[in-house]
C-alpha beads as a LAMMPS data file, in Angstrom:
LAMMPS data file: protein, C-alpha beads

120 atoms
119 bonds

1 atom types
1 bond types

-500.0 500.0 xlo xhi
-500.0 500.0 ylo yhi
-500.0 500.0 zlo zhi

Masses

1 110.0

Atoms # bond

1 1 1 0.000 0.000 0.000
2 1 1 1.554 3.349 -0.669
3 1 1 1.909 5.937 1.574
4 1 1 -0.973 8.582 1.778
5 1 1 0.097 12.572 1.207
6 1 1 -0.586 15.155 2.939
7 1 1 0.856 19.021 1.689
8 1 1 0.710 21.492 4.249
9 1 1 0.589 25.290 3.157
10 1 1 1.568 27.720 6.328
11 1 1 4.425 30.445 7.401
12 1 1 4.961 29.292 10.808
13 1 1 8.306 27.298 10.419
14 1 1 7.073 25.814 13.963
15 1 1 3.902 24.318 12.648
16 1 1 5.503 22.872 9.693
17 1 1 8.193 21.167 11.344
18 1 1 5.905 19.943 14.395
19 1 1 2.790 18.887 11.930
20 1 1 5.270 17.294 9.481
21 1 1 7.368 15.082 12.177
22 1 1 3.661 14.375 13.606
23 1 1 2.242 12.692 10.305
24 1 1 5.502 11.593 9.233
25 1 1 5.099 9.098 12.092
26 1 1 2.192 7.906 11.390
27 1 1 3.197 7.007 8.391
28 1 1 2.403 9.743 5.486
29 1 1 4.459 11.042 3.066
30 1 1 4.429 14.905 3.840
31 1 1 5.517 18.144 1.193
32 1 1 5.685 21.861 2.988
33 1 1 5.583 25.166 1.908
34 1 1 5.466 28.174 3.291
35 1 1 4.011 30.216 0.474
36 1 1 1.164 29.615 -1.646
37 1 1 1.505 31.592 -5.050
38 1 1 2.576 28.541 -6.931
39 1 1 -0.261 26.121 -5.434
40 1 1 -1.020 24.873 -8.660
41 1 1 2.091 23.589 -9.776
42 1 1 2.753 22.003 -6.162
43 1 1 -0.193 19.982 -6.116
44 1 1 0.740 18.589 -9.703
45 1 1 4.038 17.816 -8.846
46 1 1 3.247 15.969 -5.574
47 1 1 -0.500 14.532 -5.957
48 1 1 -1.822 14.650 -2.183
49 1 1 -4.253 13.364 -0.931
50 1 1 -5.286 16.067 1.354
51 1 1 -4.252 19.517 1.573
52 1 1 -3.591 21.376 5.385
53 1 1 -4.187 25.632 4.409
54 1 1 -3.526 28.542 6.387
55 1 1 -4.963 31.265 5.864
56 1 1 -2.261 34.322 6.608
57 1 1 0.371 32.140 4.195
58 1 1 1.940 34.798 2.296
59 1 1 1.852 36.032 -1.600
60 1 1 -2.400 35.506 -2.337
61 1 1 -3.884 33.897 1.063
62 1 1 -5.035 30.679 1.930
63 1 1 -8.569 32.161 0.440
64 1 1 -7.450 32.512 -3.146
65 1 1 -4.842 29.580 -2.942
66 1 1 -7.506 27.518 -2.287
67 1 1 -10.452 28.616 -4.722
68 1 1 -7.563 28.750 -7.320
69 1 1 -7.291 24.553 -6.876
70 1 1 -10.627 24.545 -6.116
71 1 1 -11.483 25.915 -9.936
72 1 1 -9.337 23.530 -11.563
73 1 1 -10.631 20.652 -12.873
74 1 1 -7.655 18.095 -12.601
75 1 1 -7.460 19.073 -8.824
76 1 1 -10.279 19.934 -7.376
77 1 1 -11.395 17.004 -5.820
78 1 1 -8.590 16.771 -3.384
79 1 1 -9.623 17.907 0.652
80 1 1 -8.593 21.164 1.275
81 1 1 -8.261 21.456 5.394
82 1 1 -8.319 25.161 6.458
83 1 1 -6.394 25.647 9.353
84 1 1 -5.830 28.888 11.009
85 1 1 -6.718 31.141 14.212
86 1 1 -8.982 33.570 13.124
87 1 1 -12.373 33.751 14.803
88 1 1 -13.980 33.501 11.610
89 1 1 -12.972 30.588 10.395
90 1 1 -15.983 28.805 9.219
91 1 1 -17.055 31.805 7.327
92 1 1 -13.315 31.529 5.880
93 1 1 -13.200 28.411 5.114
94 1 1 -16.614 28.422 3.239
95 1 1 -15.245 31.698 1.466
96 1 1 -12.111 29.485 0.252
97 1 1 -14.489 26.608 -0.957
98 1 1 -12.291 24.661 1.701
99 1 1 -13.585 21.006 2.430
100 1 1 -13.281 21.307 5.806
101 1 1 -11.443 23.670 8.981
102 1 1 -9.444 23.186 12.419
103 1 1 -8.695 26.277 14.417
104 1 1 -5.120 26.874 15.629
105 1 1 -4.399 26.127 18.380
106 1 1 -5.258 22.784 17.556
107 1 1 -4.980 19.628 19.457
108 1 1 -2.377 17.101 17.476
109 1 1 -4.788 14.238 17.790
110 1 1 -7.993 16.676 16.826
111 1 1 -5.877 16.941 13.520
112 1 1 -4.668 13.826 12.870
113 1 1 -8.140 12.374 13.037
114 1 1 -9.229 15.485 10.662
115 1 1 -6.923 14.407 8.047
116 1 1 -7.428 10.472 8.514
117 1 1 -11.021 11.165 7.619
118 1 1 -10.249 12.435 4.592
119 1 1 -7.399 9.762 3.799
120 1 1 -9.921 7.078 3.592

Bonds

1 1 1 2
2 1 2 3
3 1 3 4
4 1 4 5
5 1 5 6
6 1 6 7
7 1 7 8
8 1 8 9
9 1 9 10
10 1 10 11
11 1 11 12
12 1 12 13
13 1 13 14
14 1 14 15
15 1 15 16
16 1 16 17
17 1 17 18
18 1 18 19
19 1 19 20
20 1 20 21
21 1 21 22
22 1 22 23
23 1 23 24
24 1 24 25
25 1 25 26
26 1 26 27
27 1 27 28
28 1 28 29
29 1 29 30
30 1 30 31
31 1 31 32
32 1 32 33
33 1 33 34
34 1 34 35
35 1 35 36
36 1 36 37
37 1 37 38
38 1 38 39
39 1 39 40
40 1 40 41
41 1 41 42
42 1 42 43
43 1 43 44
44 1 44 45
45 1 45 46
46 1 46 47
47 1 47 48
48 1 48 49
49 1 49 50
50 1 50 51
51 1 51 52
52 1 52 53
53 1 53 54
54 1 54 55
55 1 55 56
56 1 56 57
57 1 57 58
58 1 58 59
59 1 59 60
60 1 60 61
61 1 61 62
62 1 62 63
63 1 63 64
64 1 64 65
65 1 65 66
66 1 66 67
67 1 67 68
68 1 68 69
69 1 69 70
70 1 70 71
71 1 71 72
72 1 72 73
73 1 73 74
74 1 74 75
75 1 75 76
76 1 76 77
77 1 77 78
78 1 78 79
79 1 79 80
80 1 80 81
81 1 81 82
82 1 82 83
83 1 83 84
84 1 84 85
85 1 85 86
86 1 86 87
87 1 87 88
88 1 88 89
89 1 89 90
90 1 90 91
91 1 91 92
92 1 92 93
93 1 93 94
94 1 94 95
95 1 95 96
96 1 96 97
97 1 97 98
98 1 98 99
99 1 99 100
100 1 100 101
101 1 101 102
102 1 102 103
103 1 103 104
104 1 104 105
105 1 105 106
106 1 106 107
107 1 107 108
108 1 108 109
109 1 109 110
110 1 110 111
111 1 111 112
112 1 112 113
113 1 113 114
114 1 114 115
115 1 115 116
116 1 116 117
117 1 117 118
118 1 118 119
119 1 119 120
């Protein structure tokens, strides 16, 4: 069985590294970035399975990232997990056509079973 995918989009170098060692361990294969201009191209080269989003990434947003995969054809079928700490982030989330949302601070297991549902 091959590994599942998981990219994460977010500026924090913290979260990246923490998230990434997290899901590495259980066992998926894990890209980063910590920009989100070039969204498109990422998700073609590395095929996830589920996408983690933030909204405050920098060059066009988490917002626009995400409706910009959600509009293309090829790619927009993939979960798109908003995760950030505003206190609108359903209305954010459902802005960015995002499949789902976790607010930061999250809980590690909260996420993990987040993205497992969506893994399936």
């Amino acid at each position: 069985m091959s590994k599942k995918k998981i990219l994460i989009f977010d500026d924090d170098a913290i979260i990246l590294e923490v998230v990434s060692i997290i899901f590495e361990d259980a066992g998926y294969e894990v890209k980063i970035s910590d920009t989100s201009h070039d969204i498109i191209e990422k998700v073609a080269a590395f095929q996830p399975n589920v996408i983690l989003m933030d909204n405050w990434i920098p060059n066009i947003g988490g917002v626009e990232a995400t409706k910009l995969l959600k509009s293309h054809n090829d790619f927009k079928s993939i979960p798109v997990i908003y995760v950030t700490a505003n206190n609108d982030i359903s209305a954010l989330a459902k802005e960015a056509q995002a499949d789902d949302f976790i607010a930061k601070p999250f809980n590690l297991e909260d996420l993990e079973e987040k993205v497992d549902q969506y893994c399936k």
